[in-house]
PDB file of N, CA, C, O and CB in Angstrom:
ATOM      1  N   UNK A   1     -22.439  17.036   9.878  1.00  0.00           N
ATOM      2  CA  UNK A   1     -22.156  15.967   8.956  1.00  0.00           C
ATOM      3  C   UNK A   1     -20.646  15.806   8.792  1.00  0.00           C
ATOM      4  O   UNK A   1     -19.836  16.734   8.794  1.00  0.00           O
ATOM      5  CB  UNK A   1     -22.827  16.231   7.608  1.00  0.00           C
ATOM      6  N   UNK A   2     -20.336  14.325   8.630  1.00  0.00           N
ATOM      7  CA  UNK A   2     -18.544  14.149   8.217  1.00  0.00           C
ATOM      8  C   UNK A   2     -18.854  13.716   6.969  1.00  0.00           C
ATOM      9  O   UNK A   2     -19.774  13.042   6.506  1.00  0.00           O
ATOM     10  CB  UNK A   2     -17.382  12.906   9.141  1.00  0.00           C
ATOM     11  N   UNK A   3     -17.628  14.392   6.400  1.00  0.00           N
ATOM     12  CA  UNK A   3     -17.502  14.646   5.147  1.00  0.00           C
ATOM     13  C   UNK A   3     -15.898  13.479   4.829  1.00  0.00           C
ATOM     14  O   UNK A   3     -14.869  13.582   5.497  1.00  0.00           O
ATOM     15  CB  UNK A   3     -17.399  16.571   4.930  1.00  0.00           C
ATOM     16  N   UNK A   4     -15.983  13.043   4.335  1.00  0.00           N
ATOM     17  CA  UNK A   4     -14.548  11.962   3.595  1.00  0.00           C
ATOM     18  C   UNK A   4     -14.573  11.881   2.229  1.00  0.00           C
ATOM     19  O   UNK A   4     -15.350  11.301   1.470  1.00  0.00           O
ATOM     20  CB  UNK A   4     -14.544  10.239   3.998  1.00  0.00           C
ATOM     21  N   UNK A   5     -13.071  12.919   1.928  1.00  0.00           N
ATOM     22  CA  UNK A   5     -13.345  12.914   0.350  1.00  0.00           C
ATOM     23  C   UNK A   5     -11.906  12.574   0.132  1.00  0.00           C
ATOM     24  O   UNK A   5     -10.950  13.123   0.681  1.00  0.00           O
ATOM     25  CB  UNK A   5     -13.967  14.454  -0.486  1.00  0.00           C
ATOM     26  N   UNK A   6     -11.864  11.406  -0.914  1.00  0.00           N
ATOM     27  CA  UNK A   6     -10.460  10.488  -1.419  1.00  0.00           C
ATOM     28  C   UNK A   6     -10.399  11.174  -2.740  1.00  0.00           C
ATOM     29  O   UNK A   6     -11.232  11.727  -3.459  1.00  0.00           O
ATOM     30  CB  UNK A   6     -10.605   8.532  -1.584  1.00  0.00           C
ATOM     31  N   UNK A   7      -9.335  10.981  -2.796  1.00  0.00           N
ATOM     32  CA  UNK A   7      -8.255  11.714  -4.021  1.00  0.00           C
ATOM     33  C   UNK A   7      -7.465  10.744  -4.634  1.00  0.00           C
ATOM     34  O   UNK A   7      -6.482  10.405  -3.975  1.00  0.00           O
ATOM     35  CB  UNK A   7      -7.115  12.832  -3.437  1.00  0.00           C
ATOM     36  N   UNK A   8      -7.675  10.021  -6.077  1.00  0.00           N
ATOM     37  CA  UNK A   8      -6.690   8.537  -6.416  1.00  0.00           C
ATOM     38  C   UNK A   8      -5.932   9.242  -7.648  1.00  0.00           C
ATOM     39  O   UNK A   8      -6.794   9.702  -8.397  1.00  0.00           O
ATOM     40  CB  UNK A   8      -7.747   6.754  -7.003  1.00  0.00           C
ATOM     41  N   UNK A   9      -5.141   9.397  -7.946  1.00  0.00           N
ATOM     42  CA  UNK A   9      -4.819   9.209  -9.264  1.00  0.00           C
ATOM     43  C   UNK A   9      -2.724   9.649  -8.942  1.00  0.00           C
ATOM     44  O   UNK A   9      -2.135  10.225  -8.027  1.00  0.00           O
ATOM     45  CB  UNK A   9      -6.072  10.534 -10.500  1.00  0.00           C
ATOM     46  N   UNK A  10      -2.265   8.997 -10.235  1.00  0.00           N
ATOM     47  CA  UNK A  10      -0.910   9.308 -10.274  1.00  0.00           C
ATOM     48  C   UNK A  10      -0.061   9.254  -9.494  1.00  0.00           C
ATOM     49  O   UNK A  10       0.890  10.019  -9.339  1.00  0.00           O
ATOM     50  CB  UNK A  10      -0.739  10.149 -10.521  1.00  0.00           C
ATOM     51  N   UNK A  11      -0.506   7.803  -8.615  1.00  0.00           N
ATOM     52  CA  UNK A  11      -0.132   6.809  -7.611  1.00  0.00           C
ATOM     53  C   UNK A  11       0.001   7.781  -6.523  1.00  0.00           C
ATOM     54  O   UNK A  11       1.087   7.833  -5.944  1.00  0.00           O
ATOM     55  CB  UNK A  11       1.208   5.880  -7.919  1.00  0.00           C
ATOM     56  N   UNK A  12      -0.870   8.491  -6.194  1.00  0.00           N
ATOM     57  CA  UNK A  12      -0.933   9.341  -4.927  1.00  0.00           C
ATOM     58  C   UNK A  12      -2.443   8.844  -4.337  1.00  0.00           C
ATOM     59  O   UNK A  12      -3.322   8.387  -5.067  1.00  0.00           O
ATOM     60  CB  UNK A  12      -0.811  11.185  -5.293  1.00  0.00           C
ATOM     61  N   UNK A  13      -2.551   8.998  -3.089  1.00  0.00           N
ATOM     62  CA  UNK A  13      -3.885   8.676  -2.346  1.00  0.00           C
ATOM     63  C   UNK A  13      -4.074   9.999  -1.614  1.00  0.00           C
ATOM     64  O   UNK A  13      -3.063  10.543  -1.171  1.00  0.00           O
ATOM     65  CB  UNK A  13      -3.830   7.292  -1.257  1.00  0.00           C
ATOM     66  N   UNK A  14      -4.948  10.420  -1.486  1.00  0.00           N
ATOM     67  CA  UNK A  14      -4.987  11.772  -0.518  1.00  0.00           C
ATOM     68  C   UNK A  14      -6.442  11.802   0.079  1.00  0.00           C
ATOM     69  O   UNK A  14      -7.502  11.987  -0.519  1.00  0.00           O
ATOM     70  CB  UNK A  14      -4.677  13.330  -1.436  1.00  0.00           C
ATOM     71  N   UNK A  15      -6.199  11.556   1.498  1.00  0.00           N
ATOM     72  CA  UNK A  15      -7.824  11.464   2.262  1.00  0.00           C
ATOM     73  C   UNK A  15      -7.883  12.451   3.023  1.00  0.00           C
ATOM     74  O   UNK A  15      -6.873  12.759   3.657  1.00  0.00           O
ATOM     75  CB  UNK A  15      -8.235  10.184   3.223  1.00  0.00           C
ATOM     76  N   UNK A  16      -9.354  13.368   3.185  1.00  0.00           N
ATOM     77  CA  UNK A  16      -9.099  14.393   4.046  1.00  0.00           C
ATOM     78  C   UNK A  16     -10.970  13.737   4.542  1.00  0.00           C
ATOM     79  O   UNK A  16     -11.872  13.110   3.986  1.00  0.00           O
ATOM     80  CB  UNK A  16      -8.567  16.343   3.246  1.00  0.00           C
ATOM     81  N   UNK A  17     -10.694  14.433   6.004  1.00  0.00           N
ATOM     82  CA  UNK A  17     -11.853  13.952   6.444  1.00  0.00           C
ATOM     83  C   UNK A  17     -12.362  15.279   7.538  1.00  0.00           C
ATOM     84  O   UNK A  17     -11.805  15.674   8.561  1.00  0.00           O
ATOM     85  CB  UNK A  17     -11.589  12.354   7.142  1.00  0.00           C
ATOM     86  N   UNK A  18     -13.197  15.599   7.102  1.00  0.00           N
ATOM     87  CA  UNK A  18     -13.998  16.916   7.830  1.00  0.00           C
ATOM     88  C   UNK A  18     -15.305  17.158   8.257  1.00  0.00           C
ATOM     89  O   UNK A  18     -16.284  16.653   7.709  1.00  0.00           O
ATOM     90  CB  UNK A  18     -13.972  17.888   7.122  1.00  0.00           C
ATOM     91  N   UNK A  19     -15.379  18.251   9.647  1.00  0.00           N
ATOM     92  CA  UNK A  19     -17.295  18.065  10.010  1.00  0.00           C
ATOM     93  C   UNK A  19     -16.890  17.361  11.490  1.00  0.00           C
ATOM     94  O   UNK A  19     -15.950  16.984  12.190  1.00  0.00           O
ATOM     95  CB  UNK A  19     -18.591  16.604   8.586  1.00  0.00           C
ATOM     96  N   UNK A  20     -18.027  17.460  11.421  1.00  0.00           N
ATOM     97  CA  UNK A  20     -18.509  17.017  13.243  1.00  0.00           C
ATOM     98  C   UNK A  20     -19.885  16.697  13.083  1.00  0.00           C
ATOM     99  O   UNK A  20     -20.756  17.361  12.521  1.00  0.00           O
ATOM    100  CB  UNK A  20     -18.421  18.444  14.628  1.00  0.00           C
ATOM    101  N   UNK A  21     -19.991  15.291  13.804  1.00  0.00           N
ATOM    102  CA  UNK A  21     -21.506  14.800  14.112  1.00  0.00           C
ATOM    103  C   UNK A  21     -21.524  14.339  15.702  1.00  0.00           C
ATOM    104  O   UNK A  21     -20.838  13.556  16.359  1.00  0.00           O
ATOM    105  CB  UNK A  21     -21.985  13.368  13.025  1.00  0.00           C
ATOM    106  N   UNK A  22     -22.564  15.144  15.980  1.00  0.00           N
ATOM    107  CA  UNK A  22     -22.642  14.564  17.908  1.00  0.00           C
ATOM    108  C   UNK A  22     -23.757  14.082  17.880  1.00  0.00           C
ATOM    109  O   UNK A  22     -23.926  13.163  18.682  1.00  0.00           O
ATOM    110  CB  UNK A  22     -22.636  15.750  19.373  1.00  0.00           C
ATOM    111  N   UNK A  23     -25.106  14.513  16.876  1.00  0.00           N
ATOM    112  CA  UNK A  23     -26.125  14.293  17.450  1.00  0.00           C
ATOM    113  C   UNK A  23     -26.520  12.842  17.295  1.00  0.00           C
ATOM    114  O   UNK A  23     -27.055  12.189  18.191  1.00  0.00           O
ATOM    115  CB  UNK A  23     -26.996  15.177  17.050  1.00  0.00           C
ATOM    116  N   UNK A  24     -26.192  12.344  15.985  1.00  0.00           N
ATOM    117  CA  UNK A  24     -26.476  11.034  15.719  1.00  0.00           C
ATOM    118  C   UNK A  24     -25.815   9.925  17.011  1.00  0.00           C
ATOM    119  O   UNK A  24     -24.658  10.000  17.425  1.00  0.00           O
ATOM    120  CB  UNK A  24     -25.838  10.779  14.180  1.00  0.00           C
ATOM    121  N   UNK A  25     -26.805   8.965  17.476  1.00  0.00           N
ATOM    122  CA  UNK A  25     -26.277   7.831  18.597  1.00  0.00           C
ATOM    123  C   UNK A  25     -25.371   8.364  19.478  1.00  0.00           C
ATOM    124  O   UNK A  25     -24.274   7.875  19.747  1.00  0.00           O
ATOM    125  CB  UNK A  25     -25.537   6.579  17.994  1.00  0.00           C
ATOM    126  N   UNK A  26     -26.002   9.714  20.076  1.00  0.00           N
ATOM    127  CA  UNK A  26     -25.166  10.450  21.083  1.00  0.00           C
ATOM    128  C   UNK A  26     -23.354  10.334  20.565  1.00  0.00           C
ATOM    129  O   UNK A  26     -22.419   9.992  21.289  1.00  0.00           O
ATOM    130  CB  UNK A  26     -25.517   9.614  22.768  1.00  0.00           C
ATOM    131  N   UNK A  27     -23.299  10.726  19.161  1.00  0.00           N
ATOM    132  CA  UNK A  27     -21.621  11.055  18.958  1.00  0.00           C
ATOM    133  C   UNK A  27     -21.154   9.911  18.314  1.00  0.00           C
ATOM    134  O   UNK A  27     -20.165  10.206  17.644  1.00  0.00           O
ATOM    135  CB  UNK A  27     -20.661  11.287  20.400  1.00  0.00           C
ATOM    136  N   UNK A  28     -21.580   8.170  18.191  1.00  0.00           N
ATOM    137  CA  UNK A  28     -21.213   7.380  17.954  1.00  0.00           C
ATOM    138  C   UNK A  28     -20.657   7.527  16.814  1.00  0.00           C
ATOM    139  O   UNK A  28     -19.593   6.942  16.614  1.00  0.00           O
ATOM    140  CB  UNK A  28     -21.852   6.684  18.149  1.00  0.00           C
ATOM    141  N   UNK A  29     -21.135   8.195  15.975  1.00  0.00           N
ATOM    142  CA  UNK A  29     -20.549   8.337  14.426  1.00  0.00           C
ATOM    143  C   UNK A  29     -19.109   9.024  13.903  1.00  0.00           C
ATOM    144  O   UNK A  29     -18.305   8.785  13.002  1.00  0.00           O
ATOM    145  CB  UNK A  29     -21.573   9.169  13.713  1.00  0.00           C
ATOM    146  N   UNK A  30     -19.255  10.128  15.107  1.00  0.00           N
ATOM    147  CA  UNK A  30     -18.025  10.967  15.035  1.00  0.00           C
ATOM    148  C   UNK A  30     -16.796  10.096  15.138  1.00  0.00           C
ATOM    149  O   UNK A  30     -15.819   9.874  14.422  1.00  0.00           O
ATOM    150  CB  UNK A  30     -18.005  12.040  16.162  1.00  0.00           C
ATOM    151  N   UNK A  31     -17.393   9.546  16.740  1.00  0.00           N
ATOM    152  CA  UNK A  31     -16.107   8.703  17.066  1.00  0.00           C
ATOM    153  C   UNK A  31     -16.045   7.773  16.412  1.00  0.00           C
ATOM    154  O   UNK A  31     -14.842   7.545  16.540  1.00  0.00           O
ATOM    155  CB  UNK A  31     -15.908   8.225  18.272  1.00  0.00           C
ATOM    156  N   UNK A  32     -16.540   6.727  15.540  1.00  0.00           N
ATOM    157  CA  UNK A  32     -15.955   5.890  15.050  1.00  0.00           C
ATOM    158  C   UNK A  32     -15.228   6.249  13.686  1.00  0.00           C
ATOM    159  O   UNK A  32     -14.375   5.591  13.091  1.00  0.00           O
ATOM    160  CB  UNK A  32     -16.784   4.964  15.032  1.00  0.00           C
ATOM    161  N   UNK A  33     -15.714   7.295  13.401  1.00  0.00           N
ATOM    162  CA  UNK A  33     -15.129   8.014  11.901  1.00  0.00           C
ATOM    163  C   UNK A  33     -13.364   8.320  12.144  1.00  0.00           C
ATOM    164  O   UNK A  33     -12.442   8.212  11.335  1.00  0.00           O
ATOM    165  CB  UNK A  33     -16.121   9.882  11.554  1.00  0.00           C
ATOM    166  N   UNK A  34     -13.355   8.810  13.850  1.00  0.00           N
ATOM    167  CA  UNK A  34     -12.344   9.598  14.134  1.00  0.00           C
ATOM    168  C   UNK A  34     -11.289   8.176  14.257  1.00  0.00           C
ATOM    169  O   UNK A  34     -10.366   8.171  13.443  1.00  0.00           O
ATOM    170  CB  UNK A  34     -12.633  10.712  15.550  1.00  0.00           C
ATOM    171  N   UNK A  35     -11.335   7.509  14.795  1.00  0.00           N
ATOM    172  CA  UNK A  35     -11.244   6.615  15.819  1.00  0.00           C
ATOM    173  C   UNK A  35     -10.363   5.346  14.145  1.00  0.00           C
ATOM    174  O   UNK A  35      -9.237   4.849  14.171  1.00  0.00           O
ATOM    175  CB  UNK A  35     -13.298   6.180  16.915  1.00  0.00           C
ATOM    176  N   UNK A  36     -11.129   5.250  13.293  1.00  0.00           N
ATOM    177  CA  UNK A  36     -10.754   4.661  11.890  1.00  0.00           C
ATOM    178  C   UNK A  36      -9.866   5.641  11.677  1.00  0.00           C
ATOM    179  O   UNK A  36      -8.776   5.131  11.416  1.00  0.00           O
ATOM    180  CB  UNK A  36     -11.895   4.477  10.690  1.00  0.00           C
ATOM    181  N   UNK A  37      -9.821   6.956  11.665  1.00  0.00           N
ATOM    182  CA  UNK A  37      -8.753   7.751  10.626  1.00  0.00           C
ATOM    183  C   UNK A  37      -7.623   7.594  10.993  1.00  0.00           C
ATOM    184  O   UNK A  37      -6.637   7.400  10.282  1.00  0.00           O
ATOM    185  CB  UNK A  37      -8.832   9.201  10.459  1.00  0.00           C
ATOM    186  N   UNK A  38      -7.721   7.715  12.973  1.00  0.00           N
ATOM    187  CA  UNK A  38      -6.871   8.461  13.446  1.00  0.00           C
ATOM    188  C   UNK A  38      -5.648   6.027  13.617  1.00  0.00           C
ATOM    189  O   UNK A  38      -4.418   5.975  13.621  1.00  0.00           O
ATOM    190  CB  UNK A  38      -7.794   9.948  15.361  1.00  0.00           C
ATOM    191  N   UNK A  39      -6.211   5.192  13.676  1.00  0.00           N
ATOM    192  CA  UNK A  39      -6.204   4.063  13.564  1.00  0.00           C
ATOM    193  C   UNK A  39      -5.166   3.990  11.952  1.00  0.00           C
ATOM    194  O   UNK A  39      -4.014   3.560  12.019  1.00  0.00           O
ATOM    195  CB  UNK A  39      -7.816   3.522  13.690  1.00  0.00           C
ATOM    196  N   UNK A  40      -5.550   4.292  11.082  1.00  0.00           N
ATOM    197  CA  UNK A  40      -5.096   4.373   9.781  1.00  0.00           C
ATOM    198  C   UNK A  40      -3.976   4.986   9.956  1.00  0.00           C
ATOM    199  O   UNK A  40      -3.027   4.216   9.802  1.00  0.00           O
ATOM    200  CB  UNK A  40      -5.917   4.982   8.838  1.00  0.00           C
ATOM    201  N   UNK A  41      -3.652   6.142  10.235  1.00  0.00           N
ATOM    202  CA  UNK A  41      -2.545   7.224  10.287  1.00  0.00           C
ATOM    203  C   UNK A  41      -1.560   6.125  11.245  1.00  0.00           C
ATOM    204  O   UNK A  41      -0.741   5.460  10.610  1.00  0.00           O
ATOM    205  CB  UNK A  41      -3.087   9.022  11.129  1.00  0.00           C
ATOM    206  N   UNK A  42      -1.609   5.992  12.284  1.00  0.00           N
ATOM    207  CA  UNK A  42      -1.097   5.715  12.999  1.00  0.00           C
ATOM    208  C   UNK A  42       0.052   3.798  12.922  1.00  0.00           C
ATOM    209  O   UNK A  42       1.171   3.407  13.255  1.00  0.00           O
ATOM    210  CB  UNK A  42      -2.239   6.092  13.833  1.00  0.00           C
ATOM    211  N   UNK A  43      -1.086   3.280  12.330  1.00  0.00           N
ATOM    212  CA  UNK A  43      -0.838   2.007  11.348  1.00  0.00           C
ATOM    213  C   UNK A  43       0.342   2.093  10.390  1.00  0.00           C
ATOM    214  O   UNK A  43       1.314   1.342  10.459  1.00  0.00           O
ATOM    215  CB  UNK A  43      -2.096   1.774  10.420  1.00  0.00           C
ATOM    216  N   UNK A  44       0.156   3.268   9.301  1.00  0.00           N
ATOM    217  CA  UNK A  44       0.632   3.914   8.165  1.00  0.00           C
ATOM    218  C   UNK A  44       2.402   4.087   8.873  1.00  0.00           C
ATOM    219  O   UNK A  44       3.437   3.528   8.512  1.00  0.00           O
ATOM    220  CB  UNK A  44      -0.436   5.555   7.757  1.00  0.00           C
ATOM    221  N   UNK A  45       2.096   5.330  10.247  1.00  0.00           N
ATOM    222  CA  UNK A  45       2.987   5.728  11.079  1.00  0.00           C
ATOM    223  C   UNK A  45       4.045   4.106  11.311  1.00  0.00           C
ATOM    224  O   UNK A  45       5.070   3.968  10.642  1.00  0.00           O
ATOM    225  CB  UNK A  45       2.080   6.438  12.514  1.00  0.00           C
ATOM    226  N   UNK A  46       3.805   3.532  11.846  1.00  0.00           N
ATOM    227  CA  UNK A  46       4.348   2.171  12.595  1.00  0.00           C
ATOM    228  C   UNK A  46       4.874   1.698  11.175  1.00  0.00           C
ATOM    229  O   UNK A  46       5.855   1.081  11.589  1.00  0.00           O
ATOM    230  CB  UNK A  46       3.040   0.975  13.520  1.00  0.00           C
ATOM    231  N   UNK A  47       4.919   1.568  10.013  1.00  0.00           N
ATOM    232  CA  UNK A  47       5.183   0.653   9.039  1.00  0.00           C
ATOM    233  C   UNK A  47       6.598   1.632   8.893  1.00  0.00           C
ATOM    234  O   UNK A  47       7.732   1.171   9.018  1.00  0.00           O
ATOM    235  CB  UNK A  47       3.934   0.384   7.661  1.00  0.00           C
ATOM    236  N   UNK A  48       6.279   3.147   8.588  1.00  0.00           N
ATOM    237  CA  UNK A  48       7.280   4.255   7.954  1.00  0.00           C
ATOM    238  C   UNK A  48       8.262   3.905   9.179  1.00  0.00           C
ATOM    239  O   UNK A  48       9.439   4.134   8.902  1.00  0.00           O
ATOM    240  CB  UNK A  48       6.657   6.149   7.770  1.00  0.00           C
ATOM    241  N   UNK A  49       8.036   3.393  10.489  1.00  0.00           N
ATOM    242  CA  UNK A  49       9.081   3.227  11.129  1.00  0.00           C
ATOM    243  C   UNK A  49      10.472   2.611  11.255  1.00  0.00           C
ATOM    244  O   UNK A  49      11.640   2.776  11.606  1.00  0.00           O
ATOM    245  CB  UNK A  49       8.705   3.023  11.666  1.00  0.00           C
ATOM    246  N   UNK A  50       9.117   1.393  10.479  1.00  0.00           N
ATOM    247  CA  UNK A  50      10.017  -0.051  10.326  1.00  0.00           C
ATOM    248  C   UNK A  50      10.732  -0.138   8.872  1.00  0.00           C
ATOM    249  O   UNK A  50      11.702  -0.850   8.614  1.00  0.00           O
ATOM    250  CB  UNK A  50       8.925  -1.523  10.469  1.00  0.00           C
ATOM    251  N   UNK A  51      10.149   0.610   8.096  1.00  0.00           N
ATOM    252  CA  UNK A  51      10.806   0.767   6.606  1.00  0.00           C
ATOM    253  C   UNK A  51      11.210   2.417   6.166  1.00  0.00           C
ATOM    254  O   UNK A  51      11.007   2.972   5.086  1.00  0.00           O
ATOM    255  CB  UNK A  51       9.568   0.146   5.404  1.00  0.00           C
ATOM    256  N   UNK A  52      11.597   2.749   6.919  1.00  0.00           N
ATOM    257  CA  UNK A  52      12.094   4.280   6.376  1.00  0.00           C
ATOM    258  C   UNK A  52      12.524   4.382   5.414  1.00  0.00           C
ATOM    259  O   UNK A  52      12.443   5.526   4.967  1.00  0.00           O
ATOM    260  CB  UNK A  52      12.969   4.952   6.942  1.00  0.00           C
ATOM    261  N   UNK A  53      13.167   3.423   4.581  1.00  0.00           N
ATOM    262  CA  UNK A  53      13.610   3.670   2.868  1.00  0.00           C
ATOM    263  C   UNK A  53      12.659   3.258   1.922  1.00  0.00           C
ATOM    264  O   UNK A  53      12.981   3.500   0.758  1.00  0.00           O
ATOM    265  CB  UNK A  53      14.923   2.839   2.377  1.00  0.00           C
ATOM    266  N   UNK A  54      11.407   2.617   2.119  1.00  0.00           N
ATOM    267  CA  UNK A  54      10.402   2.714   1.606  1.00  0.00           C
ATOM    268  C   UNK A  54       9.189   3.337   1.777  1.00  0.00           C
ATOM    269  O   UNK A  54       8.210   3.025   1.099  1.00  0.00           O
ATOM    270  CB  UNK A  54      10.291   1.970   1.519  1.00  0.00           C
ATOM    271  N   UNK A  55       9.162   4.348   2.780  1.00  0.00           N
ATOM    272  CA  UNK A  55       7.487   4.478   3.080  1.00  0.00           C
ATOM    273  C   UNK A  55       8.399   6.167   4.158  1.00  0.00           C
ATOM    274  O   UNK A  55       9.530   6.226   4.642  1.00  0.00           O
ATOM    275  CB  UNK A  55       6.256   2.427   4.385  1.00  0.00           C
ATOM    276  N   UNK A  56       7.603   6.924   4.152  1.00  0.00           N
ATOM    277  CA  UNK A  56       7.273   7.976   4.544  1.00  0.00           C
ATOM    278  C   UNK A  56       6.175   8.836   4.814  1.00  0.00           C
ATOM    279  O   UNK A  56       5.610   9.341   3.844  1.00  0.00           O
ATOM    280  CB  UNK A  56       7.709   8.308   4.113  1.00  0.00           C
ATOM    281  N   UNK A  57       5.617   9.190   6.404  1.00  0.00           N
ATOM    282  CA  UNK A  57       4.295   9.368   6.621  1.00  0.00           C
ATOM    283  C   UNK A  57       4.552  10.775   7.555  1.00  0.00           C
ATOM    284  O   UNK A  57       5.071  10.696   8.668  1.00  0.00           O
ATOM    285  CB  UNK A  57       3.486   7.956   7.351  1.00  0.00           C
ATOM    286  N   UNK A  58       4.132  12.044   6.972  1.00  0.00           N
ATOM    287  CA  UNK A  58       4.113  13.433   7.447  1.00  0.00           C
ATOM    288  C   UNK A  58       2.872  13.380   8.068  1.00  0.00           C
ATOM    289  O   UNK A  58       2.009  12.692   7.521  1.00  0.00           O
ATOM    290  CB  UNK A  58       4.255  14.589   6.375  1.00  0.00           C
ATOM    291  N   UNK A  59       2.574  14.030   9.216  1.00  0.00           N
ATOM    292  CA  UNK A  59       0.944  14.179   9.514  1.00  0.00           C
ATOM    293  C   UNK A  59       1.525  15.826  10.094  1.00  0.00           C
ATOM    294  O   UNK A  59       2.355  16.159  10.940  1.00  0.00           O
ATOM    295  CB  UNK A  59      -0.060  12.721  10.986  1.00  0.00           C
ATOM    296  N   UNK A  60       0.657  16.564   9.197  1.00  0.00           N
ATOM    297  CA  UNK A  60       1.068  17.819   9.857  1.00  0.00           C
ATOM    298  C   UNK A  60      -0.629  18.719  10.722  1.00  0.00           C
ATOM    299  O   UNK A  60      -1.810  18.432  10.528  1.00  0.00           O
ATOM    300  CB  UNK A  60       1.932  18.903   8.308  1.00  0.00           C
ATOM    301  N   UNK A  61      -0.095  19.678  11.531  1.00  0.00           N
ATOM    302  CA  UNK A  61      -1.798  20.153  11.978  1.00  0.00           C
ATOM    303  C   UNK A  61      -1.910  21.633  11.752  1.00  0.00           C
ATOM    304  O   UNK A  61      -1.041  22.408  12.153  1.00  0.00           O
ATOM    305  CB  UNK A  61      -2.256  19.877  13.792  1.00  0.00           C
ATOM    306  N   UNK A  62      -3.047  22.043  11.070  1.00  0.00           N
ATOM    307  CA  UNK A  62      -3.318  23.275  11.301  1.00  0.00           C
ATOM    308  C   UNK A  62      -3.353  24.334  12.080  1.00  0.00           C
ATOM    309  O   UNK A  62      -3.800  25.399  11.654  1.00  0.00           O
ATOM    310  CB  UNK A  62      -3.870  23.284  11.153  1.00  0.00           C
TER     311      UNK A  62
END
């Protein structure tokens, strides 16, 4: 099962997204879960590029 649990308050957003699903539609679920996050980050990424004095985006890995 994927798990997506959002965090709102005190103008912070915090999304963490965890788990693995293969079996459902041979994987379809995983990947589109992955596929949105990793889409988001990357979006997020491209803006902090263009506005570095407004926006700042860390993606760090375990």
């Amino acid at each position: 099962m994927i798990r997506v649990r959002a965090l709102l308050g005190d103008g912070r957003t915090s999304i963490e997204v965890t788990g693995h699903e293969e079996h459902a539609e041979g994987g379809r679920v995983c990947a589109a879960a992955s596929a949105i996050t990793q889409t988001a980050l990357l979006g997020l990424q491209m803006i902090a590029e263009q506005y570095p004095d407004s926006l700042s985006v860390e993606i760090t890995q375990e």
